[in-house]
N, CA, C and O atoms as a printed pandas DataFrame, in Angstrom:
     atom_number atom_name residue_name chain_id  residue_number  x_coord  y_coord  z_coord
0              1         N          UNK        A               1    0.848   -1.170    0.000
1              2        CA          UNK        A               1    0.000    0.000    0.000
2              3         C          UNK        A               1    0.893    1.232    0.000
3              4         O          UNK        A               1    1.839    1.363    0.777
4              5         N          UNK        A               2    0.554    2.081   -0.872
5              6        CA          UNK        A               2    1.296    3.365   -1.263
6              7         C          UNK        A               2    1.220    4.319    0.570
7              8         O          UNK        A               2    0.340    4.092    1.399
8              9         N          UNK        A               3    1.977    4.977    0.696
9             10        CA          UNK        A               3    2.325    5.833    1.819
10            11         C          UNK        A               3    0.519    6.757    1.966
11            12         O          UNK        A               3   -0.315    6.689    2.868
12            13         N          UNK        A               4    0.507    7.637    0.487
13            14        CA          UNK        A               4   -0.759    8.250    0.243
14            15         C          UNK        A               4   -2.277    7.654    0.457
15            16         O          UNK        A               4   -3.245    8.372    0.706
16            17         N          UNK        A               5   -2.346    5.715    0.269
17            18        CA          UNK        A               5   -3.424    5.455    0.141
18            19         C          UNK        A               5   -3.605    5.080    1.915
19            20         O          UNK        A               5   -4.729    4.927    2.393
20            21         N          UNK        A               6   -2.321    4.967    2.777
21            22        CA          UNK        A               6   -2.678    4.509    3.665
22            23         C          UNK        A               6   -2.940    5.690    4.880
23            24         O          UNK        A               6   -3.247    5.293    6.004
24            25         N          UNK        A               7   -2.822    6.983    4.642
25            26        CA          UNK        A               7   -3.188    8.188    5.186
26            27         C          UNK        A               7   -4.336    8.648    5.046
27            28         O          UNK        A               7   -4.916    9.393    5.836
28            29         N          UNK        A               8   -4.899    8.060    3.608
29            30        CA          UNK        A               8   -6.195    8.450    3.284
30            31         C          UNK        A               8   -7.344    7.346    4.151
31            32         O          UNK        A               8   -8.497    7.606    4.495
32            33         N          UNK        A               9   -6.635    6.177    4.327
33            34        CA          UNK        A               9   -6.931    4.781    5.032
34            35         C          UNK        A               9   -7.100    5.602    6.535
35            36         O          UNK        A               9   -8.123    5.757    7.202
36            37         N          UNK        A              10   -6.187    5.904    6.711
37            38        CA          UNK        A              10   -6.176    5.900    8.472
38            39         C          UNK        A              10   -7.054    7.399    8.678
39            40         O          UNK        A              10   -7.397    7.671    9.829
40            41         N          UNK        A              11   -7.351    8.198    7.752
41            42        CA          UNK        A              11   -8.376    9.712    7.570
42            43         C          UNK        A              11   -9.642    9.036    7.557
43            44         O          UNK        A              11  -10.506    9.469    8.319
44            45         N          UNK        A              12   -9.763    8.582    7.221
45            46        CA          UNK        A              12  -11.097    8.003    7.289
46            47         C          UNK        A              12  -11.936    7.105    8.695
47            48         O          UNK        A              12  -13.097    6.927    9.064
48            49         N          UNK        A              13  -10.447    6.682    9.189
49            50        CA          UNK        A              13  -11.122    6.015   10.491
50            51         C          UNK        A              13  -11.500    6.433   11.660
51            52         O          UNK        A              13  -10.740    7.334   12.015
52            53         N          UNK        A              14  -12.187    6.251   12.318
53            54        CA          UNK        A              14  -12.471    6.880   14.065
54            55         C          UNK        A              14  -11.866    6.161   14.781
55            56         O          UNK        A              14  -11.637    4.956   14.680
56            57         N          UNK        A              15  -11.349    7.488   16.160
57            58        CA          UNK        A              15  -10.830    7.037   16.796
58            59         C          UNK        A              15  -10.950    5.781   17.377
59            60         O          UNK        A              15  -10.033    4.981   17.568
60            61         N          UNK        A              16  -11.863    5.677   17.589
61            62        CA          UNK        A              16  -12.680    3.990   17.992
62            63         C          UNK        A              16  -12.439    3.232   17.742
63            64         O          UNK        A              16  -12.235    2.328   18.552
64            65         N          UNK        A              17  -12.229    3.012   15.775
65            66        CA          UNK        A              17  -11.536    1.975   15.052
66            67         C          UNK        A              17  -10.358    1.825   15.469
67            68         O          UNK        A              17   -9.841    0.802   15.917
68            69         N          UNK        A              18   -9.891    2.902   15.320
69            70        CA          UNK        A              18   -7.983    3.219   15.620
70            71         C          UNK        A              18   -7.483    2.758   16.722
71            72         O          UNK        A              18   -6.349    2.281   16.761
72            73         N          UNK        A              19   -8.301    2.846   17.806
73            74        CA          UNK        A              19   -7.789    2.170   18.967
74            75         C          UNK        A              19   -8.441    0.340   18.785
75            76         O          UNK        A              19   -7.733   -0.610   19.121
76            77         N          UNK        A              20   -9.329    0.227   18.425
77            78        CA          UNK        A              20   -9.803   -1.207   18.335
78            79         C          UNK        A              20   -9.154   -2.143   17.387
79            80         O          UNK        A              20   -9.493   -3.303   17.151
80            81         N          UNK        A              21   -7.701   -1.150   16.634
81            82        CA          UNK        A              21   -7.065   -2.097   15.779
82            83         C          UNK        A              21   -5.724   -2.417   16.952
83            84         O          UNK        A              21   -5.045   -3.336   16.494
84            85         N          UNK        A              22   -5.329   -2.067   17.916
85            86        CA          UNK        A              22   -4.801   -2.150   18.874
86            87         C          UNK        A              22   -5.272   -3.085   19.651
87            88         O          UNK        A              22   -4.351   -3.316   20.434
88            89         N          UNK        A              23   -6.132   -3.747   19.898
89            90        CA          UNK        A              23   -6.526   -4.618   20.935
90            91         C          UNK        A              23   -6.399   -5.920   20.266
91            92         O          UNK        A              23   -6.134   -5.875   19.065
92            93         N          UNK        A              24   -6.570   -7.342   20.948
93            94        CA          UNK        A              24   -5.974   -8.406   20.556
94            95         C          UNK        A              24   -6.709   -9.156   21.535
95            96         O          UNK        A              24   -6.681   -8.763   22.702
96            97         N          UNK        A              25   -7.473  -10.351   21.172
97            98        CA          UNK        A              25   -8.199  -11.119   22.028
98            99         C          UNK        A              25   -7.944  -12.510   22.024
99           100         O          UNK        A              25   -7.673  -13.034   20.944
100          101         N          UNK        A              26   -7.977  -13.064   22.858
101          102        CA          UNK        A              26   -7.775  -14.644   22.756
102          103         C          UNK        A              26   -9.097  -15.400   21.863
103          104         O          UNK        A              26  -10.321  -15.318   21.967
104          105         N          UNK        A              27   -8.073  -16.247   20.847
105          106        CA          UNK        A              27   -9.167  -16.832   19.523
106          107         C          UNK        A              27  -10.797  -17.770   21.282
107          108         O          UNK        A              27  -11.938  -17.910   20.842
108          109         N          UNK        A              28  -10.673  -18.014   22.165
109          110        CA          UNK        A              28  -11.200  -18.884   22.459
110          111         C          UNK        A              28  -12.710  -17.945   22.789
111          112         O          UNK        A              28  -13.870  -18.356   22.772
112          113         N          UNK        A              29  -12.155  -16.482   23.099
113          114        CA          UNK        A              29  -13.131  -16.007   22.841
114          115         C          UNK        A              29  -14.935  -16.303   21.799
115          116         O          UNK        A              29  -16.134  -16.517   21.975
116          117         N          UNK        A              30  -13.950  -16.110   20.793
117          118        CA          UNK        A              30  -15.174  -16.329   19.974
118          119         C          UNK        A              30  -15.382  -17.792   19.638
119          120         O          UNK        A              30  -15.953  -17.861   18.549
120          121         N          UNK        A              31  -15.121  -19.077   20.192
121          122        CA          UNK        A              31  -15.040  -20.068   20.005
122          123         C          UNK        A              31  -16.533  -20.545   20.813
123          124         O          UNK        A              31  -17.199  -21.471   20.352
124          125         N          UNK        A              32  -17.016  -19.701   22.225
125          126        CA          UNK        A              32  -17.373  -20.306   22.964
126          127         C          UNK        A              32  -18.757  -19.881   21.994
127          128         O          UNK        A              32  -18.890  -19.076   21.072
128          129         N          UNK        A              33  -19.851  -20.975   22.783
129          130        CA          UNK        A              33  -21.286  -20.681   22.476
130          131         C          UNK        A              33  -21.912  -19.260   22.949
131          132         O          UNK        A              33  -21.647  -18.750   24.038
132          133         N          UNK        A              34  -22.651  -18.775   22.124
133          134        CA          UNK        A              34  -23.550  -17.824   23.006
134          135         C          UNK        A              34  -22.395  -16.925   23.819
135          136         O          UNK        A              34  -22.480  -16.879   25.046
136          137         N          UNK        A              35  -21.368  -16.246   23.170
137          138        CA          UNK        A              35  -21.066  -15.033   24.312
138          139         C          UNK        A              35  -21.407  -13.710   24.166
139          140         O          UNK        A              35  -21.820  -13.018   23.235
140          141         N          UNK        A              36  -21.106  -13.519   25.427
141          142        CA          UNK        A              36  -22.177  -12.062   26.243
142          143         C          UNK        A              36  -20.892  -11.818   26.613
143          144         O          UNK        A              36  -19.938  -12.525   26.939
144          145         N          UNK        A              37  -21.164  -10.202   26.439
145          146        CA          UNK        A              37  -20.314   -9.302   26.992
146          147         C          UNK        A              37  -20.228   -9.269   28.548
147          148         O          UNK        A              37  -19.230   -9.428   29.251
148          149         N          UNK        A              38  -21.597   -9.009   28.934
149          150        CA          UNK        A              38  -22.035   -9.389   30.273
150          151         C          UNK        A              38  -20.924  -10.552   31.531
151          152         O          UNK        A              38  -20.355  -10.279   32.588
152          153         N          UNK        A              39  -21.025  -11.686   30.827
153          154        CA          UNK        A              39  -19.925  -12.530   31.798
154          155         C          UNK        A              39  -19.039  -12.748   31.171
155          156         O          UNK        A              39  -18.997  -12.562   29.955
156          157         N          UNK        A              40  -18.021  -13.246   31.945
157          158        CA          UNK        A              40  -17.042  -14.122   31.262
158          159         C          UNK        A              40  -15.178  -13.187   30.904
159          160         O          UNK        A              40  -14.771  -12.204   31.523
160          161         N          UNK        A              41  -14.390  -13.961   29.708
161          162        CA          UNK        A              41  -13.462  -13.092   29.619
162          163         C          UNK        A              41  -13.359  -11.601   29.272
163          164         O          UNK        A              41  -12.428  -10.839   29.532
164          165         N          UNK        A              42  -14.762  -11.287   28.491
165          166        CA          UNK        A              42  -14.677  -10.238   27.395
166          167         C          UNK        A              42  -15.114   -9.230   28.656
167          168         O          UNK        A              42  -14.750   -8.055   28.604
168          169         N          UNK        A              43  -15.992   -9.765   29.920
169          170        CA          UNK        A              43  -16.127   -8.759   30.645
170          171         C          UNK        A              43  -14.994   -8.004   31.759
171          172         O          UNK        A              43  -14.953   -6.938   32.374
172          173         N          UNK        A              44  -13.973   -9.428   31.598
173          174        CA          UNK        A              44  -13.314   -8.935   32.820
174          175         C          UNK        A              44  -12.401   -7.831   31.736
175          176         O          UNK        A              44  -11.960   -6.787   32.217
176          177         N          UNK        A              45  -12.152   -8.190   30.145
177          178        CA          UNK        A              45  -11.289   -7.392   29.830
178          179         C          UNK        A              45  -12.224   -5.884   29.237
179          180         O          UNK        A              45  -11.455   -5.072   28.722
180          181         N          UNK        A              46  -13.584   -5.474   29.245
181          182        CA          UNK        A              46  -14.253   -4.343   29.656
182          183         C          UNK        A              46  -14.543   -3.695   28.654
183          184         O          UNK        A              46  -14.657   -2.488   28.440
184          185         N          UNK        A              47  -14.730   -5.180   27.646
185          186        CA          UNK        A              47  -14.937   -4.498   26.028
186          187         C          UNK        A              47  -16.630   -4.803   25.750
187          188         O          UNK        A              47  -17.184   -5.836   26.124
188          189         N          UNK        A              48  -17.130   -3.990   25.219
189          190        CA          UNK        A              48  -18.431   -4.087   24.239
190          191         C          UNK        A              48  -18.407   -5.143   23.612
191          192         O          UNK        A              48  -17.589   -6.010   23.921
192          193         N          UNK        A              49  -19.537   -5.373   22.304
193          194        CA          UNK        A              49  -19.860   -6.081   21.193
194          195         C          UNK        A              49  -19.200   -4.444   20.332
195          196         O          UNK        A              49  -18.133   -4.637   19.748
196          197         N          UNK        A              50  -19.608   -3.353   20.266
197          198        CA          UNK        A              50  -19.077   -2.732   19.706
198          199         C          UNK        A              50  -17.769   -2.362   19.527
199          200         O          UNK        A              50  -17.566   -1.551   18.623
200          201         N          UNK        A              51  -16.658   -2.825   20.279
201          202        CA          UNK        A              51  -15.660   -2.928   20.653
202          203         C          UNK        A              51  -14.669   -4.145   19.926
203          204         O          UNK        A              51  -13.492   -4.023   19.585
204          205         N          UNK        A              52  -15.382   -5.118   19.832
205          206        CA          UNK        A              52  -15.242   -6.498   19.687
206          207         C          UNK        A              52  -15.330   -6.066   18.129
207          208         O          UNK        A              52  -14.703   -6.855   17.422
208          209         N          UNK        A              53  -15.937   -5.036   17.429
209          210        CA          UNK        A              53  -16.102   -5.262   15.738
210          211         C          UNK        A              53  -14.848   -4.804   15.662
211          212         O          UNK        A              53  -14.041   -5.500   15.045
212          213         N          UNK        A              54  -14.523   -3.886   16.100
213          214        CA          UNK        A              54  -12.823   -3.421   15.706
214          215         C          UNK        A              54  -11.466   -3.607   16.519
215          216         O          UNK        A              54  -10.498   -2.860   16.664
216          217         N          UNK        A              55  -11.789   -5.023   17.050
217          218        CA          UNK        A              55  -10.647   -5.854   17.477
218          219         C          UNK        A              55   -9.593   -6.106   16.047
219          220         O          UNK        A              55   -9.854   -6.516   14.916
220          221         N          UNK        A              56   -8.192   -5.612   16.751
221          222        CA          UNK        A              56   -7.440   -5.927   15.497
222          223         C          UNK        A              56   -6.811   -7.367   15.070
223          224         O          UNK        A              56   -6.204   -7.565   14.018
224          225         N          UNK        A              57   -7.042   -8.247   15.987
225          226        CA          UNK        A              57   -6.498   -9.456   16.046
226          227         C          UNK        A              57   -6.847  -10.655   16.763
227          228         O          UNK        A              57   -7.028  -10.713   17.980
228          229         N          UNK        A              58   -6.926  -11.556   15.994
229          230        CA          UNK        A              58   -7.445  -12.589   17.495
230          231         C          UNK        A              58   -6.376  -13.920   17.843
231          232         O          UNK        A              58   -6.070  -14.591   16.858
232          233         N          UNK        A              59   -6.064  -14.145   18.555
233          234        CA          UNK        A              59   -4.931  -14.970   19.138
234          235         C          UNK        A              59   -5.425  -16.559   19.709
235          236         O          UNK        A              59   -6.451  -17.004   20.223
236          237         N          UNK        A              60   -3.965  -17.178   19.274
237          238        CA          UNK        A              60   -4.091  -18.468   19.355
238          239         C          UNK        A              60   -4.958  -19.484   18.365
239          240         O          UNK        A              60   -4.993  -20.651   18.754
240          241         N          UNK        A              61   -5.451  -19.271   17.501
241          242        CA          UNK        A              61   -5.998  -19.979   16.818
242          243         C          UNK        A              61   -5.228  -20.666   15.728
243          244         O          UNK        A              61   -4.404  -20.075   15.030
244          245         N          UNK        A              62   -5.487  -21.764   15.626
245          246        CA          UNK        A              62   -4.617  -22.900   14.686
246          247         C          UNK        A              62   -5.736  -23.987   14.325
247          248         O          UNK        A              62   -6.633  -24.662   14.831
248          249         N          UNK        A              63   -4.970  -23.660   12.892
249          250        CA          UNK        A              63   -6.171  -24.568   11.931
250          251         C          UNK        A              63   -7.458  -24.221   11.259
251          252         O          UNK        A              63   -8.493  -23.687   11.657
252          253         N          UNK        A              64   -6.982  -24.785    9.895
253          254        CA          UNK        A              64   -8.075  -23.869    9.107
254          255         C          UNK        A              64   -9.680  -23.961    9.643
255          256         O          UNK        A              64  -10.224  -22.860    9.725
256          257         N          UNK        A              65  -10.419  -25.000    9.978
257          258        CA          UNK        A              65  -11.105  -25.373   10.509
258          259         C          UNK        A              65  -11.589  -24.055   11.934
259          260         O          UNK        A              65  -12.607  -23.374   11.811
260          261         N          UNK        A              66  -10.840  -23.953   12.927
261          262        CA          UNK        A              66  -11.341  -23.406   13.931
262          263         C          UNK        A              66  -10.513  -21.668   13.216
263          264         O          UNK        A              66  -10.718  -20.632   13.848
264          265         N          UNK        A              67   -9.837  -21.650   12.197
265          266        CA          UNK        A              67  -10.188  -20.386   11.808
266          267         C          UNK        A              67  -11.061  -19.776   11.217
267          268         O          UNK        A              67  -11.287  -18.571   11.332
268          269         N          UNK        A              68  -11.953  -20.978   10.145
269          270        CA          UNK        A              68  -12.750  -20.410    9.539
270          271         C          UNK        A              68  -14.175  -19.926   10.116
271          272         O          UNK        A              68  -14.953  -19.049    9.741
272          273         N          UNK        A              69  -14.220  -21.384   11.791
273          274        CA          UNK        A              69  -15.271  -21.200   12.391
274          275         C          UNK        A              69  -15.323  -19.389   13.276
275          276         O          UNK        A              69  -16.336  -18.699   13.392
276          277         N          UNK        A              70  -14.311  -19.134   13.630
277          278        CA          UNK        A              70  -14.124  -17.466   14.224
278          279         C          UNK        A              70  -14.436  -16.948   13.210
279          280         O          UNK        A              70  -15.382  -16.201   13.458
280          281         N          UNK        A              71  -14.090  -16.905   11.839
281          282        CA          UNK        A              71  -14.571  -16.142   10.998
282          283         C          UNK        A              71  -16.032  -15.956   10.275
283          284         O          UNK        A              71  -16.530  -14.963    9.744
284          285         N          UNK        A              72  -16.571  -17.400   10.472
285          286        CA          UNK        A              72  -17.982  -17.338   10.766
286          287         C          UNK        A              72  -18.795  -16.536   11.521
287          288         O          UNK        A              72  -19.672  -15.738   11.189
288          289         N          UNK        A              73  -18.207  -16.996   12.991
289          290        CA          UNK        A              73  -19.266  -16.488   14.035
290          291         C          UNK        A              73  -18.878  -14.751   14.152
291          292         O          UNK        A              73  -19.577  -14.190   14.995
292          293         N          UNK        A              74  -18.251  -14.178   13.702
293          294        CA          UNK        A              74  -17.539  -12.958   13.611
294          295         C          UNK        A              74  -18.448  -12.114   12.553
295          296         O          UNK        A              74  -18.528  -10.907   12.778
296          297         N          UNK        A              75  -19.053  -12.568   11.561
297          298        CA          UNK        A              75  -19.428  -12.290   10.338
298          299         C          UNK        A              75  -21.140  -12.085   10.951
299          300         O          UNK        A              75  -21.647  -10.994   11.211
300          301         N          UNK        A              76  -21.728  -13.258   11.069
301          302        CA          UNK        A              76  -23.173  -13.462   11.785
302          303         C          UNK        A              76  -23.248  -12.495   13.115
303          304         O          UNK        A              76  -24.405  -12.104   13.268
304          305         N          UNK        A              77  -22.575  -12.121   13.869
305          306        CA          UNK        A              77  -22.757  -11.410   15.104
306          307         C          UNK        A              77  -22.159   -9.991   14.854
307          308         O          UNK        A              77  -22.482   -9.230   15.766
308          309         N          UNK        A              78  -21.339   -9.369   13.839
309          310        CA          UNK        A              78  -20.839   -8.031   13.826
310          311         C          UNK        A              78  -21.187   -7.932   12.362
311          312         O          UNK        A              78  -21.693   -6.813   12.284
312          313         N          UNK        A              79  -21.201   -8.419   11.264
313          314        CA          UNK        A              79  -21.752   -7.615    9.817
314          315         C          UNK        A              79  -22.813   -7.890    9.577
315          316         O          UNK        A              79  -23.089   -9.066    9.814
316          317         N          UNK        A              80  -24.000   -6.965    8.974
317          318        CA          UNK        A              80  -25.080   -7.265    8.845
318          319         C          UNK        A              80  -24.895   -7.724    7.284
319          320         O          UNK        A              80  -25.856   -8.159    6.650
């Protein structure tokens, strides 16, 4: 990506995004059934569902299989 397209990239984003490409969650997160912000890891670490769309990374996951399944449940619960 050209220097220019990625200024115009990062002009466009909110702060919100910008910091939510900074955060990094454990893949088991989205592995489990049914999670709620409410209990569990995502609460102790004090993030939203809105929060959770502009996570920049998700950790520990191995194998195409349980990658594609995060990328599933990621898709159905944050893009309409």
């Amino acid at each position: 990506m050209k220097e220019e397209k990625l200024y115009q990239l990062l002009n466009k984003m909110t702060v919100e995004e910008k910091i939510g490409q900074l955060i990094q969650v454990a893949g088991e997160t989205f592995l489990m059934d049914n999670v709620e912000v409410s209990t569990g890891p995502l609460k102790n670490l004090g993030l939203s569902n809105e929060m959770l769309y502009n996570v920049g990374s998700i950790l520990n996951i191995v194998g195409t299989e349980k990658i594609r399944k995060v990328q599933e449940e990621f898709r159905e619960k944050f893009l309409l």
